[in-house]
N, C-alpha and C positions, 0 to 999 in steps of 0.2 A: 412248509415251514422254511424261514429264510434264518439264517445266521450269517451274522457280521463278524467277524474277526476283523482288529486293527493290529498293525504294527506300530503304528504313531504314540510316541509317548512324547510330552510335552514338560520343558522344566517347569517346576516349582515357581510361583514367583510370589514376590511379600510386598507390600507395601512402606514407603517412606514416607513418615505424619510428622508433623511436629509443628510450634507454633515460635511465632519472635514475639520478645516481649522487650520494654526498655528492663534498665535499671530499677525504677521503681516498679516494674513488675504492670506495667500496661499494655496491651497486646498493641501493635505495631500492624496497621492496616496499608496494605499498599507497599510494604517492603518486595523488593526482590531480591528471588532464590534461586541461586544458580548450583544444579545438581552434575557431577562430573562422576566418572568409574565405569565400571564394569559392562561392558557392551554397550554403552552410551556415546553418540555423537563426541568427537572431539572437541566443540566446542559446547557440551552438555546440553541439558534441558533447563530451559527457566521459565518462574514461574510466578505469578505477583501476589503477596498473601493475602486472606479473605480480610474479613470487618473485623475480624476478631483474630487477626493474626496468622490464621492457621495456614497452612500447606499440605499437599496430598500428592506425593510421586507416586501413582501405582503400578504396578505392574511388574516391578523389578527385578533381576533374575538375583541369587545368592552373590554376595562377593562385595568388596569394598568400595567405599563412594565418599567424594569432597563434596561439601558445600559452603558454599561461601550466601553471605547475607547483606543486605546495603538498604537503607533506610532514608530518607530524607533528615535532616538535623540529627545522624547518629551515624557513627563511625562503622565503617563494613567490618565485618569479622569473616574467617574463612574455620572452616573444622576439617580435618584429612583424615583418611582409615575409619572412617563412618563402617560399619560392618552389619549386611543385611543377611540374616541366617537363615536356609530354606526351612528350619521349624517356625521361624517368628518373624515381621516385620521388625520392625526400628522407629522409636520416637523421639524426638530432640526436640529441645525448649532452649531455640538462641536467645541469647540475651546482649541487645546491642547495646555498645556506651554510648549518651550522646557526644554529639561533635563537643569541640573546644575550640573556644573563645576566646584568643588573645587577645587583651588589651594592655599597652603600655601609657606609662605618663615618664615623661621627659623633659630633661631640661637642657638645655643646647647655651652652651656660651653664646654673647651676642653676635659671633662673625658666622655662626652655621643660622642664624634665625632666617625664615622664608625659605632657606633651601632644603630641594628633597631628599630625602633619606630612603634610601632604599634598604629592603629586608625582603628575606625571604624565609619560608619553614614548608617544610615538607610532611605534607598527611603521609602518614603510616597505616596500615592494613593489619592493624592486630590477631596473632591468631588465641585461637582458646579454646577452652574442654567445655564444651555444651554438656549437661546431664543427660547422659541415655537413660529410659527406660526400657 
């Protein structure tokens, strides 16, 4: 008869699912997901989401995680204190705004006509409260 005793205990770990959708609620194929926290690389794990939006961190130990989200034609959003609980994984449903579109119409005295005008705006990085389930 053989027996094995271990002393190896291994943590817990949960998964992180969730899926990006726009605004009107259409899944977002091809976003990237950059996952940061808890025993993860400093500069985190990324990830590009499926056809239908989704993503799948797995393996993850308990403890808090950011993610940030970036899309083609829609503005990146980031989420902070993400919290993965060794009873349950974690599911989030980003929802990214699209980009903006500035256009102006102007009317310039005749001594500025032909000349360029320079302007500048600055993208911002919105943050927001994804719905956990």
């Amino acid at each position: 008869m053989v027996s094995v005793v271990s002393g190896w205990t291994f943590p817990q770990t949960q998964d992180f699912k969730g899926e990006v959708v726009s605004l009107k609620e259409a899944p977002i194929a091809g976003a990237v997901c950059t996952l940061t926290g808890n025993g993860l690389p400093e500069e985190g794990i990324t990830l590009v989401t499926g056809e239908k939006g989704g993503f799948d961190f797995p393996g993850l130990q308990p403890g808090k995680y950011d993610l940030a989200c970036a899309a083609v034609d829609h503005l990146p959003l980031m989420q902070r204190g993400l919290e993965v609980t060794p009873a349950a994984g974690l599911f989030v449903r980003v929802v990214l705004p699209g980009a903006v579109t500035l256009q102006e119409t102007m009317s310039a005295p005749p001594a500025l006509v032909g000349r360029p005008v320079q302007r500048s705006v600055e993208p911002r990085c919105p943050t927001g409260d994804f719905p956990v389930s």
